[in-house]
N, C-alpha and C positions, 0 to 999 in steps of 0.2 A: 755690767761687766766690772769684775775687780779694779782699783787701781793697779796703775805699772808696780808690778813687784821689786825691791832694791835689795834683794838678795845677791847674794858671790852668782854669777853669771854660768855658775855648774849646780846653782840648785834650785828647787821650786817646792811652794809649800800645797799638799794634797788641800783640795777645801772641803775634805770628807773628813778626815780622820787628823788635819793638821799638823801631819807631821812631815817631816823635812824630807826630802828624796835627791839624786845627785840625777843631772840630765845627763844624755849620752851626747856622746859627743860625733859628728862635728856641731856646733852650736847653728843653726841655721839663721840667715840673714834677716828672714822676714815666711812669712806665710803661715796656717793655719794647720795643727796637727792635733791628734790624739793620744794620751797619754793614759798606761796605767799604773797607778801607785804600788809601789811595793808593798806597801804596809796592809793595805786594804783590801786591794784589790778594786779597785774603784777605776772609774774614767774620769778626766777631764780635758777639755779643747784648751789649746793656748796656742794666742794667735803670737807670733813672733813680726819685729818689726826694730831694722837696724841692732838687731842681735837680741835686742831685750823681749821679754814676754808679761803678755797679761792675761788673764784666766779668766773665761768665759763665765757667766752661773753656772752652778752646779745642775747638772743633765740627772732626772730623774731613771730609774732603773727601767723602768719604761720604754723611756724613748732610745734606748740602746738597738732596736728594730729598724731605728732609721739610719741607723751607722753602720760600715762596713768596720766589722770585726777585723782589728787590728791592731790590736795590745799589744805590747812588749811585757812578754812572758817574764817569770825568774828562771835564772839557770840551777836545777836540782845541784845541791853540793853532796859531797859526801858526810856522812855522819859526823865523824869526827871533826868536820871543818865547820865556824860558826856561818851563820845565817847571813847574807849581804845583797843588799842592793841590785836587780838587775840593772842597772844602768851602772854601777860602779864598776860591770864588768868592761865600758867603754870609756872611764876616764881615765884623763892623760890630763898627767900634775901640768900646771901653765905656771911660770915662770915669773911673770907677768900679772900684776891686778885686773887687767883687763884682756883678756886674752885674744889674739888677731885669728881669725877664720881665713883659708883659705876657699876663697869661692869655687864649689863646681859647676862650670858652665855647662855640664854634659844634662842630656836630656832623662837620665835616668836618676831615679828621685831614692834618698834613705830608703833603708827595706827595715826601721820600725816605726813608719808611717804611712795614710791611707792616701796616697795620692786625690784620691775621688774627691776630698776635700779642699783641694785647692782651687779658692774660688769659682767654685761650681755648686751649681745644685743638686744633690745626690742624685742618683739614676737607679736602675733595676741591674742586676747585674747580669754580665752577659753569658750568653748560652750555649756559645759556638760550640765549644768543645764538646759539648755533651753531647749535641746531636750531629756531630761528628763521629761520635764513638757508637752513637746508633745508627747510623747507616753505614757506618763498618761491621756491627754488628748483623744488623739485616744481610745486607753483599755476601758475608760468611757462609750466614744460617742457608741464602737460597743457592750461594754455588756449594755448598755441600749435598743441598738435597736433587738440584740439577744433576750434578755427579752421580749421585747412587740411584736417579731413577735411570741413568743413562746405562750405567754398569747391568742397571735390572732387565733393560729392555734389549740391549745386549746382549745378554744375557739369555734372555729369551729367544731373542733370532738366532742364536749359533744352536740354540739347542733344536730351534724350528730346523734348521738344515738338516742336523742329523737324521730327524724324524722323516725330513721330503727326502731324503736319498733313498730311503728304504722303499717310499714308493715309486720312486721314478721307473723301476722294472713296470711294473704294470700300470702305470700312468704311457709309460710306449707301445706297450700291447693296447690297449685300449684305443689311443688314439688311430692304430691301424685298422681297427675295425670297422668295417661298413656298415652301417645299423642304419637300414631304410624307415622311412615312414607308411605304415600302410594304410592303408584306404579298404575297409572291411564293405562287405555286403550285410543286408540284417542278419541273417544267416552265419555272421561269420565268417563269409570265405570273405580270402583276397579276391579283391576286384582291379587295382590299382596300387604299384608302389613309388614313390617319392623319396631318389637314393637320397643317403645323407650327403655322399659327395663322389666323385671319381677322382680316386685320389691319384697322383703321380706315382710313380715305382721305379724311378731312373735312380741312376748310379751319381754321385758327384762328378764320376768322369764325363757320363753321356753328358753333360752340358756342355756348351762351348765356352771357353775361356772367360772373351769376351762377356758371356754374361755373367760370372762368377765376379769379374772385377766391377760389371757397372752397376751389377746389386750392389757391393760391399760398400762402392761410393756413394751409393744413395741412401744406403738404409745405415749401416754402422761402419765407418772409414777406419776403425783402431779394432774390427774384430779379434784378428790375429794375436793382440797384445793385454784386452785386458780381459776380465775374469768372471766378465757374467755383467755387470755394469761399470758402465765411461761417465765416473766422478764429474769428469769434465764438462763432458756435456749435458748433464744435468744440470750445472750450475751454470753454462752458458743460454741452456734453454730457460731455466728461471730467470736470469737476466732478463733478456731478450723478451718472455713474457711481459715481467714488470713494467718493462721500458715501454710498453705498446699496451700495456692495461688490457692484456688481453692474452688468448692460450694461442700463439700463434706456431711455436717450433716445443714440438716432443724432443727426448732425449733417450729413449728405448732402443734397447741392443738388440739383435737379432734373437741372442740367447733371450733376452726377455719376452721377444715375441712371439718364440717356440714356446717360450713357458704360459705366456696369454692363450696360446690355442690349446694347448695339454691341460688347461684349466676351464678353460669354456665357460667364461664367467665375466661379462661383458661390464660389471656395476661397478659406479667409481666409487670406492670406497678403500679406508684406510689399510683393512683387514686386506683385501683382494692383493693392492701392492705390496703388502709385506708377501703373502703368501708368493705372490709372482716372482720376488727377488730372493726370496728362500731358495724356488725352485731352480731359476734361474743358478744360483752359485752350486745344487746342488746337481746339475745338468752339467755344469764346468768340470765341479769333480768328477764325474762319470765316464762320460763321453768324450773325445777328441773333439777337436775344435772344427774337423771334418766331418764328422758323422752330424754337430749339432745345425752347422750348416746344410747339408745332405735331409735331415728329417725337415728342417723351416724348409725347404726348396720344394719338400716333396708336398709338403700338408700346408702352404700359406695361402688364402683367400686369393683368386684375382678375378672373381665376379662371374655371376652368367652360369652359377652350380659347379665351378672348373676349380677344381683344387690341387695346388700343387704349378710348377709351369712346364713339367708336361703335357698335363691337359689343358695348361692355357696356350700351350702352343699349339697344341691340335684344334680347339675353340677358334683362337682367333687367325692363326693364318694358316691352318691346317697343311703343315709342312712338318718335317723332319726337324729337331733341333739343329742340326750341324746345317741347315740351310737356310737359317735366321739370317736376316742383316745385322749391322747397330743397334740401326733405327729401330729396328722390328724388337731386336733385344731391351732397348731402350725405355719401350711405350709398356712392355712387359712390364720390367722392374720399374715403372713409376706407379703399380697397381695395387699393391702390398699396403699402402698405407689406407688407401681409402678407396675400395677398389667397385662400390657402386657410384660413387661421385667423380670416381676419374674414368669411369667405362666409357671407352672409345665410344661404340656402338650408342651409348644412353645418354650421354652428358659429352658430344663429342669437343665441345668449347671451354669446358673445364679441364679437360683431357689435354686440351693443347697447351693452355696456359701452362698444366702439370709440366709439359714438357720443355715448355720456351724457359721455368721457374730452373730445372735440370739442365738446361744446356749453360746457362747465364754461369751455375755452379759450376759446371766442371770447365769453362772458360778462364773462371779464377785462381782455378786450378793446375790450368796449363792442360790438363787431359785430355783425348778424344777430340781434338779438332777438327776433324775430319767430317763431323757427323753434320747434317745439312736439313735446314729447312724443307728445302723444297719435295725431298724425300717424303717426311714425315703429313706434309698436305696432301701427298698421293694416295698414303698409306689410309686416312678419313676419309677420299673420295671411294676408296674401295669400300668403308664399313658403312657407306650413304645408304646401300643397296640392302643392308642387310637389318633386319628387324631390333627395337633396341628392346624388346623381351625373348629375345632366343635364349635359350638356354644350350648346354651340354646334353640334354635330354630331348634335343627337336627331333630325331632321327628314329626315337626308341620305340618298341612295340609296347601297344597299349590297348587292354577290350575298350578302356573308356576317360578317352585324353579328353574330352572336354570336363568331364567330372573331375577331373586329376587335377587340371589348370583351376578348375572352380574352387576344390577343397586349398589348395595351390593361395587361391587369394584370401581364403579364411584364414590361413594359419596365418599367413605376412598381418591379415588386420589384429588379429589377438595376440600375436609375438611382438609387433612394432617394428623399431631397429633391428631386433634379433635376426639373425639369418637362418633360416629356418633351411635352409641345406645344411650349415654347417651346424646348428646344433641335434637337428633328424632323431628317427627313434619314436615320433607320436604314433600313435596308433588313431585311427578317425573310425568310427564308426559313423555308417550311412544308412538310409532308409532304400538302399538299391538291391532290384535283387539281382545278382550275377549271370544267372542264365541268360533272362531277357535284356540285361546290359550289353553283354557278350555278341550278343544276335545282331543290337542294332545298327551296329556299324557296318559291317558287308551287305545289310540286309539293304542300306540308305544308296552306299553306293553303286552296289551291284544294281539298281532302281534305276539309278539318274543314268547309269551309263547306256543300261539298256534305251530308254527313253530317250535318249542322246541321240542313239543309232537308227533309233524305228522312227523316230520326224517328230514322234509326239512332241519333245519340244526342241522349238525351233528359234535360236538367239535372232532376236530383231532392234534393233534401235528403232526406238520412237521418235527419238529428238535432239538436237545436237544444241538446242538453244539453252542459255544459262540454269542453273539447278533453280525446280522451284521450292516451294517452304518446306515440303516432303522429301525431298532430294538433299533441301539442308538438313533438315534433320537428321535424318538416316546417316547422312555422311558425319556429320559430329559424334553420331556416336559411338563410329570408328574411329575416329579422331579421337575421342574418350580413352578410349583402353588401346589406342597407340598400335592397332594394329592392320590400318588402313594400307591396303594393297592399292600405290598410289596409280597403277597400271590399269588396273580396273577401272579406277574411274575416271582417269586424264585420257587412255587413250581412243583414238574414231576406233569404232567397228571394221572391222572387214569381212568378206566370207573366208579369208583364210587363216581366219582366226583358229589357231591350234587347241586354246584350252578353249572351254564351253564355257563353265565360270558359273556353271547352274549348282546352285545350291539348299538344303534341306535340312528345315529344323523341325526335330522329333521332341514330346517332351509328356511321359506320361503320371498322376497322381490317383492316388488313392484315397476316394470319395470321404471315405469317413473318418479317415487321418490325415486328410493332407501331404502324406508323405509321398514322394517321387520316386517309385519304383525303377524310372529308365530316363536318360535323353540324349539327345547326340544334336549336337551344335553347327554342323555344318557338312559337306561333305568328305573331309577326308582333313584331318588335325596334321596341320605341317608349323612352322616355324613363320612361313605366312598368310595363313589358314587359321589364328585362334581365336578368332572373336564366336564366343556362344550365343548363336543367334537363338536358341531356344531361350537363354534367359535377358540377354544381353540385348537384343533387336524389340523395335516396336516397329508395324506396319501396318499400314492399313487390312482389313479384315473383310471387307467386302461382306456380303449375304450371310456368313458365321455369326454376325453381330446382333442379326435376325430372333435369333433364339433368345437371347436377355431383352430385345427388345418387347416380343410379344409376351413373354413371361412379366416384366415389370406391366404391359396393359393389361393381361386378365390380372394380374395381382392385385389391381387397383381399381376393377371393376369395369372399366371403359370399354373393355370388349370381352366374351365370352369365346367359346370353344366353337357354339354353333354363329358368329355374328357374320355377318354377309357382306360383302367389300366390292364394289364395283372398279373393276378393272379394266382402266380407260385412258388416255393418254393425260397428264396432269401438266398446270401451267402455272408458274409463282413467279409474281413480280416484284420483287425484293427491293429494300429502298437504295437511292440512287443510278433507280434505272436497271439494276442488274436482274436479270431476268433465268431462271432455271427451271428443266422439264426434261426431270428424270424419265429415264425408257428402260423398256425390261430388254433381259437380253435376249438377243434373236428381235426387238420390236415386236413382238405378237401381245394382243390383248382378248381376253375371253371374258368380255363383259362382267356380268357380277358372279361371285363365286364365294366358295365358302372359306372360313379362317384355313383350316385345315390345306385347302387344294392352295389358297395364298402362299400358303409357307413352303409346299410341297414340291410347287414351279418355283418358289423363289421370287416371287414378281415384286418387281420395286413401287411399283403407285400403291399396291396393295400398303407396304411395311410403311411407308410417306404418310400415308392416310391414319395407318394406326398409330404413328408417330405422333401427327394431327391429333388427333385423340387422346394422347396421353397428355400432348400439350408440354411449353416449358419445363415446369416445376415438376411435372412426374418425369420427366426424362432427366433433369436434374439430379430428381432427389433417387433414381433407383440404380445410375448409372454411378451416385455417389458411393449407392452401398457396395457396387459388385466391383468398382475398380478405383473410385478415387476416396476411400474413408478418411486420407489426409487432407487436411486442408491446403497446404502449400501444393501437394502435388495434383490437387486437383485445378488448382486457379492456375499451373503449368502447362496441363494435357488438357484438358475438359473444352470440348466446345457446344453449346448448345444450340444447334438450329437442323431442320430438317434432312442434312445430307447425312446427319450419323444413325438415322435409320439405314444407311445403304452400307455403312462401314467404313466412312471415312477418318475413324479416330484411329489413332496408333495405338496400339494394344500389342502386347509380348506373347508370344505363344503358349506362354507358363500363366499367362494371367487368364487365357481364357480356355485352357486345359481345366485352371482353378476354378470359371466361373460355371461352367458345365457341370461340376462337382453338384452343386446346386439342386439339379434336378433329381440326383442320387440320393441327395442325403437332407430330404425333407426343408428345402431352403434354405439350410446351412450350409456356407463355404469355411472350410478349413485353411487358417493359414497355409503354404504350402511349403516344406521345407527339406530339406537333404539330409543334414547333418545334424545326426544324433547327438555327439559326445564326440570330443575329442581326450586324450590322455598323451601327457609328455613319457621322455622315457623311463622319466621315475615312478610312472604310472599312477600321477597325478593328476585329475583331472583340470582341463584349463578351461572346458567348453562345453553346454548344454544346450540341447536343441531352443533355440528361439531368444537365446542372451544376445543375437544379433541381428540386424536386419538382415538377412542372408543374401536375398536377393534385392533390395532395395527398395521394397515396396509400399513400405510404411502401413501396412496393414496389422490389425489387433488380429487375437492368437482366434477367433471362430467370432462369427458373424451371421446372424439373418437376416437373410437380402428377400426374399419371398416366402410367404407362408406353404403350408406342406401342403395343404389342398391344391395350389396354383404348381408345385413344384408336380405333383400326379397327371394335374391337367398337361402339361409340359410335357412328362413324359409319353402319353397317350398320343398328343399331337407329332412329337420328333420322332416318336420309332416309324410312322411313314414318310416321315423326311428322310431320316438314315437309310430304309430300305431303299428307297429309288434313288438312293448319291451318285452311287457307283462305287460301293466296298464289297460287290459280289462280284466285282471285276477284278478282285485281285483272290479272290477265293473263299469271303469269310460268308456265310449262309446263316447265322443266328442273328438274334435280335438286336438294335443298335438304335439310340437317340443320339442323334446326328445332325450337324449343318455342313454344308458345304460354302465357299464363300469363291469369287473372284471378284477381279480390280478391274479398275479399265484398262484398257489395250493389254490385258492379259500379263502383269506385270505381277502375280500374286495370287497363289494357289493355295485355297484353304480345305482342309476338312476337322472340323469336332464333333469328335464320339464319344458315346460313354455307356459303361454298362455298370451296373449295382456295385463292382470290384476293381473299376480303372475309369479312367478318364482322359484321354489322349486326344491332344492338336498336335498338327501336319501343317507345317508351311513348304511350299517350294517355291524359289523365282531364284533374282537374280541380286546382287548386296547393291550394284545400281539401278535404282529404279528408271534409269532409261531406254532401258532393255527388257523387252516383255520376250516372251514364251511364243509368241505366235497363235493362233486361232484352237489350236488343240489346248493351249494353258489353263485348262477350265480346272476347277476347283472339286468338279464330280470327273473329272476326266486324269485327275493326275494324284492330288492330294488322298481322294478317296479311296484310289484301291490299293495305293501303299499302304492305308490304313489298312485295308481288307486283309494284305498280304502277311503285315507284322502280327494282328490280333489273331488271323486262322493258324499261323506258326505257335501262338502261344498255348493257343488253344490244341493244338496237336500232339503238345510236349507236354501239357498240364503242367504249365509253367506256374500257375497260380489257379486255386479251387474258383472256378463257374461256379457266379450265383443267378438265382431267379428273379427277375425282377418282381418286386412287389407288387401286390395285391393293392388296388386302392381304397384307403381307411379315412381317408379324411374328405375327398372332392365327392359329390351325388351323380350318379348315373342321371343321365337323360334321354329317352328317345326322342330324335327333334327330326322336325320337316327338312330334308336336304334343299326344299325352294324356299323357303322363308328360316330359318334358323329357328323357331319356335319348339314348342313342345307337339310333337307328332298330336295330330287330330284324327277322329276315324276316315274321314278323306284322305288323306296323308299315302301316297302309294310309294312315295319312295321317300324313307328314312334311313336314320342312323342313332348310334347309340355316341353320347359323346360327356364327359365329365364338366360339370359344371361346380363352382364354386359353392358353398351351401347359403352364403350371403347373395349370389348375383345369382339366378336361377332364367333360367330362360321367360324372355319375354312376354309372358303368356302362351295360350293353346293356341295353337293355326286353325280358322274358321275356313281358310278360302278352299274352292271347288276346284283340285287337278283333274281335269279332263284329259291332258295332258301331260303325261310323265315327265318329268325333267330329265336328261339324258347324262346332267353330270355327272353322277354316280360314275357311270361308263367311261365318261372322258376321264375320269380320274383315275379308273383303273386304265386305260389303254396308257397312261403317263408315267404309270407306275413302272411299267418293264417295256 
């Protein structure tokens, strides 16, 4: 560092260019500043102390990077005036050799000096400002562009209004229109329709008062006042969400919710609400705030197919409007928002909550105090009584209400949430043909009533002791589909029981397509009558079950056509003691006898024994292919021990209509199925035959359960089953491979037939299996000649082209010994011709000597008529 300079106290010598300069003044006390020379332009530090200065070395050009730039400039003169000193522009002549400084104590420092320098060590300089000016700048840039896309979108929606005004005309015609769902035959006709909805047609007057004000308070309280949407309450329902993390309170106006049905367009998305609030404002400008009330009254959802609340008034308390209560009005308007989750009838504990949620409201409100609990619990013991799948359509005429309810559940499974009344217009195409649709229903009941009258069957209780596993079954599966007539099965018997409560499932297929030409589900389709027992029931099957049985043993080789079965009273002591000994019915036994006469009586030691013979694993493995090819649903149903030769498995009437197929169509069974294609009303298709399990079967679309030689043998042996059933008893005289089947104590009435072009099972009994039929409920005495009676009708109409039954191309002729099952010998005085497998051939030639005719031949036919 310089020495102390002893220069006049107003000047300092540069150490660049040494030349003299005057300081500005005020002269400072002490501390460390920067200075630049006139002359040079140069820097130097001088540290000051007790008013004098000493000069630091000379700072290289360099290191001026490390300093804040803070020179004292010259002041530009004018041309004509000479050159001077900037610092001479600060002195002030002193008087004085030594001149007195007044000190300033204030915190603000000379402005031509670098504060930064005072005793500190330099810093970075700071940056506040700057990114200050860039996040002002940003704030600008994004609320300018927030702005103009809002102005855009704006923009957009007034111009969307103009556009929905122009169709709101025919956006209201449309919505009046009735556009049912049809249910086509193959053919094309109408078989069945499914309204889109019954809609109201009242006047805003025909309502009562009353309900006009406790809609208004439930659903939009400020209609009257604002314009299409309540600001309001959309920002109090957004609250209200936030605050509970959750969608708990909407905020949609009536007019909105007109405008949600006029659009028919259920998906949450951004585009849908705009559109809704377009229409909405454009519905305001239109219409009176009357009229737009008046259309939402007439067209709003309130479940069970009833659209609009005059036909929810007719639905649910089937009275006049003007003779509503409150309460009645009350339970109405709490339906509109969610009106399957709040249906009285379906959900009657949600229903109340809805209502106890509505009284608490208008409590707050000072309103309707009057209205009363104990009312509203009367009102749910009345809807106890009544079914919670009725619909507005229980009452209607129909050729074919079980098909209707069945297509009915297809749509609900491939729509989901949609409401398939209210968005209507599919068209379904079926595999049904209309004629013999048309027939089966009078044909079923006018049956059972007669039967009713003439004694054949006769209502018995069996047993009044707890249900057994059969009884549970059966009954769950009413409990299933919710449509359990709890009368039937809670109450005793009496003789003066009024209804009879006999019932009858028809269910017919077509052998080579699987497809389901006809079925009728029960006797007579009411509101509490829909359970489709032809697709929907399993029951036991009794002696029908006979026919897959003995087809799975020639299939498999273990017995032949001609093999010989002694029939005789059988004993099986089963482990832990349990002991069974099947009897035929009637108890008669005709010692040994042939396959054929076995099947033909029906005899049960005979099917026991062949059962025996097929053993486990073939009863397993062929009962696998004809009804359980699922694994879950066979480890469900499947039992394997010798009582399901006699029919103790539960089996649907559609599964063994289907397994009968079999014999028709070369041991192939066809999936069975109804429904062709479906198409919405934009006549898009949504549905292809077999995209779903239709009937729940879990079955692959075709299957070989038996080779075709054993399926010919099959049919040789059933056509004299079918002829001695009892189907000439109801009139039909052609040919028929047929079983007949009953249960014990006559709880279960089977017949399956089938010819080359159909395939039809016949159940008759009772939906409680503890009520049998009485001693007539035979299965060739009742089931059988309903068949006779439907198939000679068909046949009389030419309801469908008679085929011939086939020629047999694959099984070998035999003529065998009727006393030994062999190949006829020249001894042999009474034979028979019978198909045999080309693998399993009759057991050799008969050597033995009949002296003695055998007389079965005779007894066979004497059993045949």
């Amino acid at each position: 560092m310089q020495a102390n300079s002893k220069l006049s106290s107003h000047q300092y010598i540069c150490p660049h260019c040494n030349k003299t300069s005057r300081l500005p003044e005020p002269i400072p006390e002490k501390g460390v500043f920067q200075l630049t020379c006139v002359h040079c332009k140069e820097k130097a530090v001088l540290r000051f102390q007790d008013f004098e200065y000493t000069v630091d070395p000379i700072q290289k050009k360099s290191s001026e990077s490390s300093f804040i730039s803070g020179e004292v400039r010259p002041i530009p003169r004018e041309k004509s005036e000479p050159k001077k000193p900037f610092i001479e522009r600060h002195a002030v002549p002193s008087p004085v050799t030594r001149p007195t400084f007044k000190r300033n104590n204030s915190t603000s420092k000379p402005n031509w000096f670098q504060t930064k320098f005072q005793n500190k060590t330099p810093t970075r300089p700071r940056t506040k400002s700057k990114n200050t000016n860039s996040l002002l700048k940003i704030f600008f840039v994004s609320t300018a562009f927030t702005l103009f896309l809002f102005i855009v979108v704006f923009a957009y929606f007034i111009a969307g209004i103009f556009e929905v005004q122009k169709e709101v005309p025919g956006l209201l015609t449309q919505l009046t229109k009735n556009i049912p769902t049809k249910i086509l035959d193959r053919n094309g006709n109408v078989v069945s329709e499914i309204f889109q909805k019954r809609t109201s047609t009242l006047r805003l007057k025909d309502y009562p008062e009353d309900m006009v004000s406790i809609l208004l308070n439930i659903e939009d309280q400020k209609f009257f006042s604002h314009s299409g949407i309540d600001y309001f309450a959309i920002l109090r329902a957004i609250t209200k969400n936030i605050i509970t993390f959750r969608y708990k309170q909407g905020a949609s106006t009536i007019t909105q919710q007109l405008a949600r049905i006029i659009i028919d367009d259920r998906r949450k998305s951004i585009t849908r609400k705009i559109r809704e609030a377009q229409l909405a404002f454009a519905l305001e400008s239109i219409l009176s705030k009357e009229e737009i009330l008046e259309t939402y009254m007439n067209h709003v959802y309130l479940g069970h197919g009833a659209f609009g609340f005059g036909e929810g008034i007719k639905f649910y308390f089937r009275k006049n409007p003007q003779e509503l209560s409150r309460e009645e009005i009350l339970l109405l308007a709490s339906l509109p928002s969610a009106p399957n989750k709040y249906s009285p009838l379906k959900n009657p504990e949600d229903s109340y909550k809805r209502i106890l949620s509505i009284l608490s409201m208008f409590r707050n409100r000072g309103i309707y105090p009057g209205l009363q609990k104990e009312k509203f619990l009367s009102i749910y013991h009345s809807f106890s009584t009544r079914s919670p799948n009725e619909t507005v359509f229980g009452v209607r005429e129909d050729i074919a209400p079980y098909v209707t309810e069945h297509v009915r559940n297809i749509l609900s499974q491939i729509e989901g949430d949609k409401n398939i009344y209210e968005s209507g217009g599919y068209t379904v195409e079926t595999t049904l043909d209309r004629n013999m649709q048309e027939m089966i229903g009078p044909m079923v009941r006018s049956y059972l009533a007669k039967s009713v009258r003439s004694g054949k069957i006769q209502k018995r209780l069996i047993r009044k002791t707890p249900d057994t596993v059969e009884e549970r079954s059966i009954k769950q599966l009413f409990s299933d589909v919710s449509l359990s007539n709890e009368l039937l099965w809670e109450a005793d018997f009496t003789e003066s029981d009024k209804e009879n409560g006999i019932q009858a499932a028809v269910v017919c297929v077509e052998p080579k397509t699987g497809q389901i030409l006809f079925l009728h589900g029960g006797e007579e389709f009411n509101s509490k009558n829909q359970f489709n027992r032809a697709i929907q029931m399993r029951r036991q099957t009794g002696s029908s079950i006979k026919a897959v049985l003995y087809a799975s043993a020639i299939d498999s080789g273990v017995i032949q056509a001609g093999t010989k079965i002694l029939d005789a009273p059988l004993y099986y002591r089963g482990g832990g003691g349990k002991e069974w000994s099947p009897d035929n019915l009637g108890g008669t036994y005709d010692g040994e006898i042939s396959l054929r006469t076995a099947l033909i009586k029906s005899k049960n030691t005979a099917a026991v024994q062949v059962a025996e013979k097929l053993g486990y694993y073939g009863i397993e493995t062929y009962f696998t292919k004809y009804f359980f090819p699922d694994p879950e649903e066979k480890k469900h149903r499947f039992r394997g021990d010798l009582s399901l030769a006699l029919g103790t498995l539960e089996i649907s009437p559609l599964e063994m209509a289907s397994a009968f197929t079999s014999f028709m169509n070369e041991g192939n069974v066809k999936k069975p199925y109804l429904i062709k294609k479906i198409s919405n009303a934009r006549g898009i298709t949504i549905y292809q035959a077999n995209e779903l399990d239709e009937f729940k079967l879990k079955l692959p679309k075709d299957r070989q359960v038996i080779r075709p030689d054993t399926a010919e043998v099959m049919i040789s042996l059933l056509k004299d089953s079918g002829r001695a059933s009892g189907v000439r008893n109801g009139g039909y005289t052609g040919e028929v491979v047929g079983k007949t089947g009953t249960t014990n104590d006559y709880k279960d009435a089977w017949f399956v037939g089938a010819r080359p072009e159909l395939s039809m099972s016949i159940w008759i009994g009772y939906d409680n299996p503890k009520y049998g039929m009485g001693s007539s409920g035979l299965g060739g005495a009742l089931a059988a000649p309903l068949w006779g009676e439907i198939v000679e009708r068909i046949d009389r109409n030419q309801f469908i082209v008679k085929q011939k039954f086939p020629v047999p191309i694959h099984a070998k002729p035999h003529r065998i010994c009727l006393l030994t099952g062999k190949d006829a010998g020249p001894q042999c005085t009474a034979t028979s011709s019978e198909l045999f497998l080309s693998e399993y051939p009759p057991d050799g030639i008969c050597t033995e000597d009949h002296k003695n005719p055998n007389l079965e031949n005779r007894d066979l036919m004497k059993n045949l008529y």
